[in-house]
C-alpha positions, 0 to 999 in steps of 0.5 A, a space after each residue: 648931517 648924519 648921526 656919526 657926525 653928531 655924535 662925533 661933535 659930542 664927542 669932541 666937546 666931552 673930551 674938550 671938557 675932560 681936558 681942561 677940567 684935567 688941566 685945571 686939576 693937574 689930574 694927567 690921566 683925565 688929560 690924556 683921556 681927554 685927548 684921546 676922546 677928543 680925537 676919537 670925536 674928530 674921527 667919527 666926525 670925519 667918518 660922518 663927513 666921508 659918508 655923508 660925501 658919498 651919498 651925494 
């Protein structure tokens, strides 16, 4: 477990959160950026799980 995994999990959680805050207020815009944070998590995470890998 690196720190790009780590922070891409954080990520991943603080996009979940906008989104759904986003959704709970109509707000498109805080919806949208929620996805594409949450998105950006999941490829940091994937980037820490490849580097991770080649370590090994």
């Amino acid at each position: 477990m690196n720190k790009d995994r780590i922070a891409g999990a954080a990520k991943q959680a603080v996009g979940a959160t906008k989104e759904a805050v986003g959704n709970a207020v109509g707000d498109a815009k805080l919806t949208a950026d929620g996805k594409a944070e949450k998105l950006a998590g999941k490829v940091q995470n994937a980037v820490g799980g490849l580097k991770d890998a080649l370590k090994k």
